[in-house]
Backbone and ligand atoms as CSV (ligand in chain L), in Angstrom:
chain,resi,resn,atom,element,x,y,z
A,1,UNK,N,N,0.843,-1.208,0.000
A,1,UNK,CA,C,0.000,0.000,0.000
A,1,UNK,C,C,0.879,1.260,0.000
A,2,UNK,N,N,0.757,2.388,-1.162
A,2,UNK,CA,C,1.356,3.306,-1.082
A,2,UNK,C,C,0.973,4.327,0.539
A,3,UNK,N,N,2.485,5.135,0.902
A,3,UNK,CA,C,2.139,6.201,1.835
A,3,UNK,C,C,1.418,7.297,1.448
A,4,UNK,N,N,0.840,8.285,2.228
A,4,UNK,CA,C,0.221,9.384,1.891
A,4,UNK,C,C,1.637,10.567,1.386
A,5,UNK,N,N,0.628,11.072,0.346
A,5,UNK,CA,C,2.189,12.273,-0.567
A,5,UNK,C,C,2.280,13.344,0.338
A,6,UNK,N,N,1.224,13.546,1.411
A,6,UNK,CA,C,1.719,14.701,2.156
A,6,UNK,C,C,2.598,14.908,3.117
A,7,UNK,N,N,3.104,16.285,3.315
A,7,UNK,CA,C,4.748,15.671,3.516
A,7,UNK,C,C,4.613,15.553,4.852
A,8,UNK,N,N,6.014,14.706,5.392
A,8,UNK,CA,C,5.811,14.312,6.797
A,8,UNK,C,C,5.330,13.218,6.838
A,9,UNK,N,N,3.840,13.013,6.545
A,9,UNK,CA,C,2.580,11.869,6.768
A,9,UNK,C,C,3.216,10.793,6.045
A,10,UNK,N,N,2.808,9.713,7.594
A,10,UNK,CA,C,3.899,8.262,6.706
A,10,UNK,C,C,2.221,7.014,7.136
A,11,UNK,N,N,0.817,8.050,6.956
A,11,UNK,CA,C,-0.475,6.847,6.967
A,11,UNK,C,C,-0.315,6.553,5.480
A,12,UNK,N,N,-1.371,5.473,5.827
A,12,UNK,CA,C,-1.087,4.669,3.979
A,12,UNK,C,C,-2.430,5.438,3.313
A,13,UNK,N,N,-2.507,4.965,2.307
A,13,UNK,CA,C,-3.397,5.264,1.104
A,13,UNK,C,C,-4.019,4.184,0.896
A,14,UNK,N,N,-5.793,3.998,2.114
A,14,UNK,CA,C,-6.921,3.427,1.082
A,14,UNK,C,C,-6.876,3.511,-0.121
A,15,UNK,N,N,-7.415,2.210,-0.614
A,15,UNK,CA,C,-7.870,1.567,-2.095
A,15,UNK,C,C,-8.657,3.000,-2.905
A,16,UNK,N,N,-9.520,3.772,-1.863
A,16,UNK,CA,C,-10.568,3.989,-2.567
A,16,UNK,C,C,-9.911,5.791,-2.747
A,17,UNK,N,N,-8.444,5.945,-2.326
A,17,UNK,CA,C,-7.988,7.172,-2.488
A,17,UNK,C,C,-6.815,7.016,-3.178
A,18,UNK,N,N,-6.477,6.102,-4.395
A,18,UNK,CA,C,-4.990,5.868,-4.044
A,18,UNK,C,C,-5.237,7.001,-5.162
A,19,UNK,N,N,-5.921,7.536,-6.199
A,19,UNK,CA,C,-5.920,8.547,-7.068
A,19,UNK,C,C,-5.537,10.064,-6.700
A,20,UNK,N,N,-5.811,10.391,-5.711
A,20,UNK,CA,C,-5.620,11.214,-4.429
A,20,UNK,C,C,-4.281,10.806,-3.999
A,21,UNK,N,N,-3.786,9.584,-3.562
A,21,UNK,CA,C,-2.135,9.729,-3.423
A,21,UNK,C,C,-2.431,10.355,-1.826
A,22,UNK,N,N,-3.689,10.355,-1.025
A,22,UNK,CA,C,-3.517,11.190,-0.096
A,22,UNK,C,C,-4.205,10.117,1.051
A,23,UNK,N,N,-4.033,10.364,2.725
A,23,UNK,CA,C,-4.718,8.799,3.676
A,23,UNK,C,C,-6.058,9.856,4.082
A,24,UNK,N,N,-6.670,9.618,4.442
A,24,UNK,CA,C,-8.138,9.576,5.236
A,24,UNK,C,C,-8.377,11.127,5.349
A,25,UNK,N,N,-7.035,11.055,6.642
A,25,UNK,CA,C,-7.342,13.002,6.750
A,25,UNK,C,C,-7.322,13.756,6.542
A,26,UNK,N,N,-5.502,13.178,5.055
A,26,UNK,CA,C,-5.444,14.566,4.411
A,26,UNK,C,C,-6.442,14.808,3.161
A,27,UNK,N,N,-7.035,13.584,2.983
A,27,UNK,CA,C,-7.931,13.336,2.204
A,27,UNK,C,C,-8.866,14.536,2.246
A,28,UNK,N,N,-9.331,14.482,3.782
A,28,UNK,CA,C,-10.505,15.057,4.247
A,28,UNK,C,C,-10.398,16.936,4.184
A,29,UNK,N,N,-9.313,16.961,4.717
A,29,UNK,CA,C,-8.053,18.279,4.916
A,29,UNK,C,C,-8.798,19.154,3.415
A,30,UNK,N,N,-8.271,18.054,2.002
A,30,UNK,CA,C,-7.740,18.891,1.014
A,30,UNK,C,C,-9.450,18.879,0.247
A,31,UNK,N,N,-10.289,18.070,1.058
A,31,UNK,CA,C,-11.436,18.040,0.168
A,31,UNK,C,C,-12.814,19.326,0.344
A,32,UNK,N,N,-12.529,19.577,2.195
A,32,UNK,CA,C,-12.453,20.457,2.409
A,32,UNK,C,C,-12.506,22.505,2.207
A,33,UNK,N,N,-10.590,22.372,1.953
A,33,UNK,CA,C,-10.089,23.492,1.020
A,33,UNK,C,C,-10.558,23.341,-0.316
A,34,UNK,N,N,-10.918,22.367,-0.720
A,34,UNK,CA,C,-11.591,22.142,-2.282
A,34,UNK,C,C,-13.128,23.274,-2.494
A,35,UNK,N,N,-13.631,22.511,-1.364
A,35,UNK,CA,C,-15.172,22.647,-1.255
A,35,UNK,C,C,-14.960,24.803,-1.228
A,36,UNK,N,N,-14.298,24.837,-0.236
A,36,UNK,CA,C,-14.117,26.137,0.062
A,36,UNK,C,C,-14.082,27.160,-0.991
A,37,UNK,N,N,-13.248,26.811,-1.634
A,37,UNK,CA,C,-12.502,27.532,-2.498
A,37,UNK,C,C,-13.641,27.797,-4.432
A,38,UNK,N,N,-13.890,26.624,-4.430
A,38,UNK,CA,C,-15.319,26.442,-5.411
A,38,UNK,C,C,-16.317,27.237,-4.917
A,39,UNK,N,N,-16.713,27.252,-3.759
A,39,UNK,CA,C,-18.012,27.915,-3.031
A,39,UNK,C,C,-17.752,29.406,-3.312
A,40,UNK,N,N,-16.647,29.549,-3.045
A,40,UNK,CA,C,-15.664,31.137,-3.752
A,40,UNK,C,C,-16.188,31.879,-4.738
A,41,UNK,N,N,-15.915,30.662,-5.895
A,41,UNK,CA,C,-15.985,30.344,-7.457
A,41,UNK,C,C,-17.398,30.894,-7.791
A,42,UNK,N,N,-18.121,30.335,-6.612
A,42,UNK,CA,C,-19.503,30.403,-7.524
A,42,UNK,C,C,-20.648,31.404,-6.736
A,43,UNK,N,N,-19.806,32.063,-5.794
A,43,UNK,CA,C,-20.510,33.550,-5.663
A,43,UNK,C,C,-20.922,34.369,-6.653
A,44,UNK,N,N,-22.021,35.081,-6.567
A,44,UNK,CA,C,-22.757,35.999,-7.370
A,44,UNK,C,C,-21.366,36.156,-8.449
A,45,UNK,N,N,-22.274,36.174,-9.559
A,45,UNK,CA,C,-21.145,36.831,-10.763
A,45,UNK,C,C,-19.789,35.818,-11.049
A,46,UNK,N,N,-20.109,34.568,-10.785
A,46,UNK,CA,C,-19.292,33.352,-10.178
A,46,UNK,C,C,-18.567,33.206,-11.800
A,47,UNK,N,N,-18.779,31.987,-11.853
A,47,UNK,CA,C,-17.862,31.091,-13.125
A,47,UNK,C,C,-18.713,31.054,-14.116
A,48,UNK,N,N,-17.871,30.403,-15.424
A,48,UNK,CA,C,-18.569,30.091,-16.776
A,48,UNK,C,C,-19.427,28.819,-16.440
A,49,UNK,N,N,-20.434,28.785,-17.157
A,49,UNK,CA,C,-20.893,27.544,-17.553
A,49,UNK,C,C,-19.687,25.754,-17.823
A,50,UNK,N,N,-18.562,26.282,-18.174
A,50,UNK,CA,C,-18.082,24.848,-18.657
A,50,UNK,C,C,-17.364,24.674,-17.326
A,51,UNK,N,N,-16.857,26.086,-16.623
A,51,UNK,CA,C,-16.508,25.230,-14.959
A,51,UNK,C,C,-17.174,24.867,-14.389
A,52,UNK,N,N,-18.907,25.733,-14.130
A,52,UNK,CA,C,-19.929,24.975,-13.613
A,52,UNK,C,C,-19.670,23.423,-13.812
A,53,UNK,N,N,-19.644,23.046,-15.174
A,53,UNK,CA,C,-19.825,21.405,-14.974
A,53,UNK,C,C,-19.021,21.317,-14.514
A,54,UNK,N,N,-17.470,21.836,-14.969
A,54,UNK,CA,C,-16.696,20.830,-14.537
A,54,UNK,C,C,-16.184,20.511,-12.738
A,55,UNK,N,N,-17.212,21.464,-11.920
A,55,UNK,CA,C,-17.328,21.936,-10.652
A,55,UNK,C,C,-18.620,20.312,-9.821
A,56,UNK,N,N,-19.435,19.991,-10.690
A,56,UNK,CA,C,-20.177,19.455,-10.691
A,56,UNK,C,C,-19.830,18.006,-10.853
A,57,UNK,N,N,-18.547,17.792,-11.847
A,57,UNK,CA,C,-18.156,16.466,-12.614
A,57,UNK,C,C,-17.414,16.329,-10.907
A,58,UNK,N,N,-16.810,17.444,-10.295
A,58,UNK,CA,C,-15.382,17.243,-8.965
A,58,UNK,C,C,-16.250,16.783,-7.889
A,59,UNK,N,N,-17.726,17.102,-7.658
A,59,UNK,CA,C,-18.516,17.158,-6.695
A,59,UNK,C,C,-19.206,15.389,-6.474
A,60,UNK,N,N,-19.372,14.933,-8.026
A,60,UNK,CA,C,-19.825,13.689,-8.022
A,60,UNK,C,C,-18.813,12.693,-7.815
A,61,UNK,N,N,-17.330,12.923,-8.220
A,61,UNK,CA,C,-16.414,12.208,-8.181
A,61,UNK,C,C,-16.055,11.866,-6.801
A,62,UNK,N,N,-15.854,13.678,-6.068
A,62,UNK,CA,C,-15.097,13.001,-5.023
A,62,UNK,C,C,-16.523,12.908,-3.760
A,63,UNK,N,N,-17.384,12.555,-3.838
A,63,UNK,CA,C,-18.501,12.373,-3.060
A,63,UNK,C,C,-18.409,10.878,-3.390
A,64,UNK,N,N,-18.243,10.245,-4.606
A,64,UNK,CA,C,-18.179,8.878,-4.662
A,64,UNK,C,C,-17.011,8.397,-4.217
A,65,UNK,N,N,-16.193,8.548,-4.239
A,65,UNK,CA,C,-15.197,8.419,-3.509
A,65,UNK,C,C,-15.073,8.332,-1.858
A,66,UNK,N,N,-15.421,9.759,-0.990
A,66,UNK,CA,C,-15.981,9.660,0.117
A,66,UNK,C,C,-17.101,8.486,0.306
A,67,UNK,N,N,-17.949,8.570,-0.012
A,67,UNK,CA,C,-18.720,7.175,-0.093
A,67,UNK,C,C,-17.604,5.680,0.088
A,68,UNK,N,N,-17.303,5.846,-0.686
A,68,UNK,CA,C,-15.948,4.301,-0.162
A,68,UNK,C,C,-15.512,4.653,0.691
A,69,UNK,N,N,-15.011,5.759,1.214
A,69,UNK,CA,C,-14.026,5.558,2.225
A,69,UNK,C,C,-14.887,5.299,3.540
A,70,UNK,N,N,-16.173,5.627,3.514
A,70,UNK,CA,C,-16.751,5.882,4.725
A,70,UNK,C,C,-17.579,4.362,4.693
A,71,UNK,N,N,-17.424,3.617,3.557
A,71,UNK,CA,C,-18.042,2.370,3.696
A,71,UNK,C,C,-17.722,1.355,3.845
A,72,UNK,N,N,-15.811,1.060,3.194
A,72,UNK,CA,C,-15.234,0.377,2.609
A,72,UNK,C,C,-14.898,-0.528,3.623
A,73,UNK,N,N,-15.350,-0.314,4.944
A,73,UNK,CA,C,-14.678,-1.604,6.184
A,73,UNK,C,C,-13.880,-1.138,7.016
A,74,UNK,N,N,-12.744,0.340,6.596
A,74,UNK,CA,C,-11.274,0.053,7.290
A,74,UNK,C,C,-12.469,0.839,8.795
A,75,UNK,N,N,-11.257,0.902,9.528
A,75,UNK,CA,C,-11.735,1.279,10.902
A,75,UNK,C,C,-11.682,3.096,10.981
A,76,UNK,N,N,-12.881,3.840,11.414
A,76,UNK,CA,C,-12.275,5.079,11.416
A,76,UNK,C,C,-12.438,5.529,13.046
A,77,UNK,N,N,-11.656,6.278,13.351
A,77,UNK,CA,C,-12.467,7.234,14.296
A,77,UNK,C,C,-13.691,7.889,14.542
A,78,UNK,N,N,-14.304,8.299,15.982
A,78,UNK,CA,C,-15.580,8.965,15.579
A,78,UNK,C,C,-15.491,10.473,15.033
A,79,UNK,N,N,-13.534,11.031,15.614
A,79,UNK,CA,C,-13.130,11.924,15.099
A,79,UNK,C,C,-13.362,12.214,13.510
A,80,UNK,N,N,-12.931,10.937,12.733
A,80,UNK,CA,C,-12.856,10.758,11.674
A,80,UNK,C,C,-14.199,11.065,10.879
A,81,UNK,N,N,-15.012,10.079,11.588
A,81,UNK,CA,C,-16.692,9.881,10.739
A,81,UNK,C,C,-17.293,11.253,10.826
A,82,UNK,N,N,-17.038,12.092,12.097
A,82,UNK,CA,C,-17.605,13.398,12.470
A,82,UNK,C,C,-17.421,14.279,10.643
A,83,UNK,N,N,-15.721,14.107,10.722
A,83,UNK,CA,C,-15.388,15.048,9.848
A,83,UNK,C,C,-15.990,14.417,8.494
A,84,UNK,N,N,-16.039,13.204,7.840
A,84,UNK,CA,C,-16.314,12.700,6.516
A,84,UNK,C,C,-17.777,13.020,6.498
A,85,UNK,N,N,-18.842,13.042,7.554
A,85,UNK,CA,C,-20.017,13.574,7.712
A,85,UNK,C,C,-20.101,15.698,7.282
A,86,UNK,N,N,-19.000,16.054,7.452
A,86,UNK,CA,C,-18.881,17.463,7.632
A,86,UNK,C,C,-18.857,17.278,6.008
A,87,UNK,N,N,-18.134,16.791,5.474
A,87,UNK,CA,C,-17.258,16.903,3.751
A,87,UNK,C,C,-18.450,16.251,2.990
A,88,UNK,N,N,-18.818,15.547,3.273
A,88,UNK,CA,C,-20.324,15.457,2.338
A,88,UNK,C,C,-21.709,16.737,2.458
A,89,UNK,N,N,-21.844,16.891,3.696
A,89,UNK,CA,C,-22.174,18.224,3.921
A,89,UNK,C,C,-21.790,19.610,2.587
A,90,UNK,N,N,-20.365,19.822,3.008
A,90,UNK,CA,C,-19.985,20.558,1.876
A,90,UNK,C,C,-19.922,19.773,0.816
A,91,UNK,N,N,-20.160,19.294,0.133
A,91,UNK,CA,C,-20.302,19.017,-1.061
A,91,UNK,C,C,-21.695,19.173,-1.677
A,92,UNK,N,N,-22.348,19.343,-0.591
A,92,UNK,CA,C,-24.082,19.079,-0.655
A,92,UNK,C,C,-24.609,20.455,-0.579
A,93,UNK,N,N,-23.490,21.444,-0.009
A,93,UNK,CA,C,-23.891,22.895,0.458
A,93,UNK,C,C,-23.385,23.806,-0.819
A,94,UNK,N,N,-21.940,22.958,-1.616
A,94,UNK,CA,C,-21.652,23.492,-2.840
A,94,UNK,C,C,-22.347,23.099,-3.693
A,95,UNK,N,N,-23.160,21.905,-4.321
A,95,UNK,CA,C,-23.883,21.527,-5.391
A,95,UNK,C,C,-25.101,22.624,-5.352
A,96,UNK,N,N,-25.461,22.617,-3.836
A,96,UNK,CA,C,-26.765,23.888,-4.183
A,96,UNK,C,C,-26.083,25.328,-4.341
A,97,UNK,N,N,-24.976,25.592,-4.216
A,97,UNK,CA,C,-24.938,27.072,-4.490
A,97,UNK,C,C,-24.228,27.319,-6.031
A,98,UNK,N,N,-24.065,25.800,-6.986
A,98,UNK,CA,C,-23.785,25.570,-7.641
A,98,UNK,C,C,-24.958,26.039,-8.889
A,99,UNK,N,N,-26.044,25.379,-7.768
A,99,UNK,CA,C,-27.464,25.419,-8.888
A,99,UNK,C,C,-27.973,26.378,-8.700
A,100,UNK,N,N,-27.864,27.214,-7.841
A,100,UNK,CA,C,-28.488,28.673,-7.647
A,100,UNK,C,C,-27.731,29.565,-8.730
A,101,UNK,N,N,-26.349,29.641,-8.223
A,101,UNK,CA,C,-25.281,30.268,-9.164
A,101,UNK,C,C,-25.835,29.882,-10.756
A,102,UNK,N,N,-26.287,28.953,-11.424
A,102,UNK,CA,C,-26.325,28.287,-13.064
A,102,UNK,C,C,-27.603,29.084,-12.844
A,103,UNK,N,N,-28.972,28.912,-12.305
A,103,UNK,CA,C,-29.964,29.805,-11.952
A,103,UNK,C,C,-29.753,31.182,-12.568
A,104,UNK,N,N,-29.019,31.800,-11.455
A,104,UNK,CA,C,-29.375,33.227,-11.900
A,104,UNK,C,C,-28.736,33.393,-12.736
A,105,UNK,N,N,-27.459,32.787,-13.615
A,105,UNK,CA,C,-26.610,32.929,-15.081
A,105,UNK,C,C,-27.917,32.951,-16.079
A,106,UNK,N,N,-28.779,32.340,-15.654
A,106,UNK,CA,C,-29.669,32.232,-17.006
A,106,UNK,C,C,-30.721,32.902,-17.145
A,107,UNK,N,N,-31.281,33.478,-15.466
A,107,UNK,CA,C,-31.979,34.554,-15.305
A,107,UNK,C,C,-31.403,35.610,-16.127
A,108,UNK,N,N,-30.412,35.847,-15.882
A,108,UNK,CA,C,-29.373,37.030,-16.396
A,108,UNK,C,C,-29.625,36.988,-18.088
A,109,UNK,N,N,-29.587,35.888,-18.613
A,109,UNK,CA,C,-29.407,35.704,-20.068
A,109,UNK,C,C,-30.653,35.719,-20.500
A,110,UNK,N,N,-31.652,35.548,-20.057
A,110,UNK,CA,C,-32.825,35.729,-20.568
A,110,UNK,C,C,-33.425,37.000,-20.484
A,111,UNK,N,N,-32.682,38.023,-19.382
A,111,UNK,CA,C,-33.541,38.744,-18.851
A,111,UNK,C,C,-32.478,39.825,-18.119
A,112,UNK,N,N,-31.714,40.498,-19.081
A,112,UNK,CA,C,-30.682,40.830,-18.879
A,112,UNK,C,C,-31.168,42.332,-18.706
A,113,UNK,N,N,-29.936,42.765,-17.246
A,113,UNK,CA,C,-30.526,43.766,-16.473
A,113,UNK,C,C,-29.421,45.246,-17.784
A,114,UNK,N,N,-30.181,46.454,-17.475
A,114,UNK,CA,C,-29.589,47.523,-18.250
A,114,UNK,C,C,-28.318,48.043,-17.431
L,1,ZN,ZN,ZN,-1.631,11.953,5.257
């Protein structure tokens, strides 16, 4: 089993992260700053349409992903489950401000202010 790439960190890399290259927390850590940083993205006056998806394609991926990790058997903490409960959360809090954000893009385009 490969180690986690973050530096220092010598936990291994679940099956269901080895694409990530990253173990459980930093998993959780960078999915997190992910969520954050998109939610950014898609404030009023946010992104194009083709990041929208491709904001959407990151949201389904790594939610399926989380899904394995939180199913897959290994043992977690309740520390752990607390936080993988938090990161689906955000992912669930970015998909809707995702669809609000595509919303008013099209309000806008239909009905475009002077
Ligand atoms: Zn790590």
């Amino acid at each position: 089993m490969a180690l986690c790439q973050s530096p220092g960190c010598k936990f291994e890399v679940p099956a269901a992260l080895e694409r990530n290259a990253l173990c459980v927390h930093h998993f959780l850590g960078w999915l997190e700053e992910r969520c954050a940083a998109m939610r950014r993205e898609t404030a009023p006056s946010g992104a194009s349409p083709a990041r929208h998806d491709e904001i959407a394609e990151f949201i389904r991926e790594q939610g399926e992903r989380l899904s394995h990790v939180a199913t897959s058997g290994s043992r977690l903490s309740d520390e752990t489950k607390a936080r993988v409960l938090n990161a689906f959360l955000s992912l669930i809090n970015l998909r809707e401000n995702l669809e609000r954000a595509m919303e008013r893009l099209a309000r806008s385009k239909t009905n475009p202010s002077p």
